[in-house]
C-alpha positions as CSV (number, residue, x, y, z in Angstrom):
1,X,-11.8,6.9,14.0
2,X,-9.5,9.5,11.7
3,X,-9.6,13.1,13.0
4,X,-10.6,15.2,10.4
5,X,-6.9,16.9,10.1
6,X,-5.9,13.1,9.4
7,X,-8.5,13.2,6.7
8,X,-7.0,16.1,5.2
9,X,-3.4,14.7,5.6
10,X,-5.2,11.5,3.5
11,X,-6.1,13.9,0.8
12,X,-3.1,16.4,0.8
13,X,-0.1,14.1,1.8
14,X,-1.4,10.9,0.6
15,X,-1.7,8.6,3.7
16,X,-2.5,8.3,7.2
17,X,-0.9,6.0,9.9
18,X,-2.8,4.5,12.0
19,X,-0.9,3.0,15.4
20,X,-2.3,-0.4,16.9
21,X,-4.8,-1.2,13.9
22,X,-4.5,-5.1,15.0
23,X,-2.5,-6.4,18.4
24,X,0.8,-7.4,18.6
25,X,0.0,-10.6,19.6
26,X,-1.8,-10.9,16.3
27,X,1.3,-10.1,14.8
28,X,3.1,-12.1,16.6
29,X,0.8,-15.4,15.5
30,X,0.6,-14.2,11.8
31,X,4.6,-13.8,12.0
32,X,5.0,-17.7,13.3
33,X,2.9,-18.9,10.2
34,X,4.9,-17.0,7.9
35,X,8.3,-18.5,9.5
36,X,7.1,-21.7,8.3
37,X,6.3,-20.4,4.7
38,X,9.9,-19.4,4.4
39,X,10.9,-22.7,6.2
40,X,13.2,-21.2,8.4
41,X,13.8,-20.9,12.4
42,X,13.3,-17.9,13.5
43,X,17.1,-18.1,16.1
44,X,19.0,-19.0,12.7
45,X,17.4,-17.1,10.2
46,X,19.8,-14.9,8.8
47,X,22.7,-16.7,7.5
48,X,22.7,-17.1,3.9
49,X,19.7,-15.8,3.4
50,X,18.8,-13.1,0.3
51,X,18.2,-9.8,1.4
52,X,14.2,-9.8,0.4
53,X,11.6,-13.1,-0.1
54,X,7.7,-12.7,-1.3
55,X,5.5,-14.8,-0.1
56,X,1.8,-15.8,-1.3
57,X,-1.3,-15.4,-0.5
58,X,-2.2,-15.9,3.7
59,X,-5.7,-16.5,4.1
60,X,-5.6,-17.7,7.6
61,X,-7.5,-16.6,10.2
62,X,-5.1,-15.0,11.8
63,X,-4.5,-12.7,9.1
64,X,-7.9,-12.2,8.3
65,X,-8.6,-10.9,11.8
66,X,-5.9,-8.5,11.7
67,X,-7.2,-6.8,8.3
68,X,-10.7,-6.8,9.6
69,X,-10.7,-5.2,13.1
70,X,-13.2,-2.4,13.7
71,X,-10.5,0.5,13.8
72,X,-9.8,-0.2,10.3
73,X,-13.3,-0.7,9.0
74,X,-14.1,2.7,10.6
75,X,-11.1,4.4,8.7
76,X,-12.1,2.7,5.4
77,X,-15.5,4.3,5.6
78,X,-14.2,7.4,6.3
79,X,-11.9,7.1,3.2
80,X,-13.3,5.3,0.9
81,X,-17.5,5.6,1.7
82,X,-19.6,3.0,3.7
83,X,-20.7,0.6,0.9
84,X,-18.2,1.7,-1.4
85,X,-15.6,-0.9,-0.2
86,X,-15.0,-4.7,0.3
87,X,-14.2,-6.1,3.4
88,X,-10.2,-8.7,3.0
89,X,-10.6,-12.1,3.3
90,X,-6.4,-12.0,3.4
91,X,-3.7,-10.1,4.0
92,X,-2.2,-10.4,0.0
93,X,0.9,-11.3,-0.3
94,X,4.1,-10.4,1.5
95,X,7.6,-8.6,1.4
96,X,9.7,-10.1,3.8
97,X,13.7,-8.1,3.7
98,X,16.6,-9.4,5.3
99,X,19.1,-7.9,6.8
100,X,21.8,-7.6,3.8
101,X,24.2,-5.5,2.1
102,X,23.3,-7.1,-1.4
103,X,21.5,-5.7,-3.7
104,X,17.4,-6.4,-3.7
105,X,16.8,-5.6,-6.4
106,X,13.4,-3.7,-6.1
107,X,14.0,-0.7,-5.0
108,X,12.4,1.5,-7.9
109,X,10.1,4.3,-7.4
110,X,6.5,2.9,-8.4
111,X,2.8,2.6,-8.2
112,X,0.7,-0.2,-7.8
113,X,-1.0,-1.3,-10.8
114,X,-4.7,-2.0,-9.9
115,X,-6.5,-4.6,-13.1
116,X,-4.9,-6.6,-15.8
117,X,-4.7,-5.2,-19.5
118,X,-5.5,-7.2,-22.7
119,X,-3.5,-10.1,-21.9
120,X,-4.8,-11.6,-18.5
121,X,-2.3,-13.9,-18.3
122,X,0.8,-11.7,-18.3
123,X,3.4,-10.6,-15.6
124,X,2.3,-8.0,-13.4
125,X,4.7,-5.4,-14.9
126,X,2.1,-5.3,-17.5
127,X,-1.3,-4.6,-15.1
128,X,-2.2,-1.1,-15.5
129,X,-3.8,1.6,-13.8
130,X,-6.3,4.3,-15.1
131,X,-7.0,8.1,-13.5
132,X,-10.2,6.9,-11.4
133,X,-8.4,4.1,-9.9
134,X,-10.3,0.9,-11.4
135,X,-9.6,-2.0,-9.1
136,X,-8.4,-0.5,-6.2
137,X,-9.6,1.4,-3.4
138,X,-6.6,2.0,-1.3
139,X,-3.0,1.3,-1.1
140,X,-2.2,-0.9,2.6
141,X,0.8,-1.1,4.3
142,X,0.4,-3.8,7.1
143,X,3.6,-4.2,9.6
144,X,4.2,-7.4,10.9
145,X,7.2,-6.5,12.6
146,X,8.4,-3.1,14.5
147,X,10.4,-1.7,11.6
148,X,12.3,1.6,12.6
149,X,14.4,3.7,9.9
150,X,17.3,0.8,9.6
151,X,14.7,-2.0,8.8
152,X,13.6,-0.8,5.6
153,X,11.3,0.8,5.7
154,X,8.8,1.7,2.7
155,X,9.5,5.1,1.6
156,X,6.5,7.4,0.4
157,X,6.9,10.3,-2.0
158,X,4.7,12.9,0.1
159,X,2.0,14.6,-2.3
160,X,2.8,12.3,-5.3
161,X,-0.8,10.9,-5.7
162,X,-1.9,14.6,-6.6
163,X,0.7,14.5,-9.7
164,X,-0.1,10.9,-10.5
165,X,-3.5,11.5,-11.4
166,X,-2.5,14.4,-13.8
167,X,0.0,11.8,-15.5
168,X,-2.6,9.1,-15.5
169,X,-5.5,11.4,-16.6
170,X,-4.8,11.8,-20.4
171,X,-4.5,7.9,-20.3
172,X,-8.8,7.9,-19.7
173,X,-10.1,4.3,-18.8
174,X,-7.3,2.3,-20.2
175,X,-4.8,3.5,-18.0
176,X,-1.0,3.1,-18.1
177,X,0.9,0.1,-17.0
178,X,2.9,-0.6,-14.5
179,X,6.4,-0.1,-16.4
180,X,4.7,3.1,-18.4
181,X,3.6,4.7,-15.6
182,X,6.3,4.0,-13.7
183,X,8.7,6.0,-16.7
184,X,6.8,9.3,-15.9
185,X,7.4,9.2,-12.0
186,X,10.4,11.6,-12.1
187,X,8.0,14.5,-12.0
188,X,7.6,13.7,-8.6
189,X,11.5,13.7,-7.4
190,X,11.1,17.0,-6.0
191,X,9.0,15.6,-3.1
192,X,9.1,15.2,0.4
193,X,10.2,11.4,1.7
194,X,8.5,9.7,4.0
195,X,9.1,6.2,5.7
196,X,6.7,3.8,6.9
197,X,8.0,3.0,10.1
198,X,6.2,1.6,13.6
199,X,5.7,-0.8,16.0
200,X,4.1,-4.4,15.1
201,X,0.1,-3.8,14.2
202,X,0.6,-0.1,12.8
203,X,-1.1,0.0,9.1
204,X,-0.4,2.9,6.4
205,X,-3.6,3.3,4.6
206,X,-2.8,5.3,1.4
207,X,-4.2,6.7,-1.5
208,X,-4.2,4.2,-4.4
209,X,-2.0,7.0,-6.2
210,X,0.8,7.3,-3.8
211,X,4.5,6.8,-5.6
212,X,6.1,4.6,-3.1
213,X,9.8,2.4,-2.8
214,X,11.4,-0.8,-0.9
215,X,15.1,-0.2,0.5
216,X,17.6,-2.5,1.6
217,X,17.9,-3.2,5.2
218,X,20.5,-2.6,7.3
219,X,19.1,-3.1,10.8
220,X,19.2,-6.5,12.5
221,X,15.5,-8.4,12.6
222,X,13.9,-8.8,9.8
223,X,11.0,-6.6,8.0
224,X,7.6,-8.7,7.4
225,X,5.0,-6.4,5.4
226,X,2.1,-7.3,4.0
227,X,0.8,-4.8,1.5
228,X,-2.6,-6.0,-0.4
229,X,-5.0,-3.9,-1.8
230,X,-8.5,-2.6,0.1
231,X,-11.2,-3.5,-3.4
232,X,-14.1,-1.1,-4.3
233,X,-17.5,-2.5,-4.8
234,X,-17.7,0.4,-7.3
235,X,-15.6,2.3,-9.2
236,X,-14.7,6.1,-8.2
237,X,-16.7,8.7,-9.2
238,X,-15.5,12.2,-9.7
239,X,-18.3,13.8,-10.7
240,X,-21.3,13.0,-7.8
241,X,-24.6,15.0,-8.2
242,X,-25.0,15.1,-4.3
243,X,-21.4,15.9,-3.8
244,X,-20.5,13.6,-1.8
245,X,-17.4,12.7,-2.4
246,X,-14.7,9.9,-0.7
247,X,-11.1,11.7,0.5
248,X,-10.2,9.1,-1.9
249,X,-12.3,10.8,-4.8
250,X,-11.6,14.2,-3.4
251,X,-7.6,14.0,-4.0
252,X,-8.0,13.0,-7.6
253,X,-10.6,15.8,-8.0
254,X,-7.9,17.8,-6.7
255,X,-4.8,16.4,-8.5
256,X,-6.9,16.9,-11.9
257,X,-7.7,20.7,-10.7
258,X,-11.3,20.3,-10.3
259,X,-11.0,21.1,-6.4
260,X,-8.9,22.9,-4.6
């Protein structure tokens, strides 16, 4: 499925786009069952409305088709390692932005926390996130919608996944959490941006790593991503007596020095 300069994109850059990854008339279906969530019509949806709304969990069938089509299980071997990885039964939750010029609100420079810390029960500013990734695989960005540069688009700090696992190595198995980690991401301000736009059906896959942002939006339809997490059935391995090593594994090996 990925070309092997994608794969090295993966490691260097942190992600790799991957155009029609599920139809647009899958989009289209999973977008009507998440009209009714928000209990709105979608010709007189955006008066009044806040400029972003999360939704829960979709486990529909629908959504499950669209995170489980061959294209993508081909790319999460190649990323991740065939065995090494859990196939969705759901698409996550979901951001859904409105056109607005109010504030959202969320628009902080971040990383995904992965695993919950001593106290289960707690928000999810205090989940944490540890150097080889425990919990998480991969980072997804699933568009719902055709989002071009005005529609707010995610934006990805280029390269950042490298620096995070430097900042998170120190941490060992315990990790940072979400708000710690999240006060040591101006080392990576220097970066190039990047914005996850494309048509309905594109998905980002990115390295769990990756320092990534909402927006406001200023175009006219609005955004519907879903953005769950791709599991491990293991956890990462950096040191591999065969050598064979995930893109995923190689870019912290990397990060930390221990490849160039």
């Amino acid at each position: 499925m990925l070309s092997e300069s994608q794969i090295q994109q993966f490691i260097t850059g942190g992600f790799v786009r991957i155009d029609r990854a599920f139809s647009r008339d899958l989009a289209a279906e999973c977008r009507s069952i998440l009209w009714r969530g928000l209990g709105l019509d979608p010709e007189d949806a955006l008066s009044g409305r806040c400029p972003v709304v999360r939704l829960g969990d979709y486990p529909q069938e629908p959504f499950r088709q669209a995170a489980n089509t061959p294209v993508l299980h081909a790319a999460f071997d190649q990323l991740v390692g065939k065995g090494r990885w859990a196939p969705r039964r759901s698409i996550g939750g979901f951001v859904v932005r409105f056109p607005s010029e109010l504030d959202p609100g969320d628009t902080g420079w971040h990383v995904d926390a992965s695993f919950p810390g001593d106290e289960p029960e707690a928000a999810f500013s205090s989940w944490r996130v540890n150097f080889v990734s425990g919990g998480r695989a991969l980072l997804m960005l699933f568009l719902f919608s055709d989002v071009g540069r005005n529609d707010a688009p995610t934006r990805i700090r280029t390269g950042s996944h490298l620096d995070v696992a430097r900042i998170l190595e120190p941490a060992g198995a315990h990790g940072m959490s979400f708000m710690e980690l999240a006060g040591h991401l101006n080392a990576t301000d220097r970066l190039p941006e990047a914005h996850a736009t494309g048509e309905a059906g594109t998905v980002y896959l990115c390295h769990p790593f990756l320092v990534h942002a909402g927006q406001p939006h200023h175009g006219k339809e609005p955004r519907f991503l879903g953005q769950p997490p791709l599991y491990p059935n293991g956890p990462v391995q950096l040191v591999r007596e065969d050598g064979n090593y995930s893109p995923v594994e190689r870019a912290i090996r990397m990060g930390l020095g221990l490849d160039r």
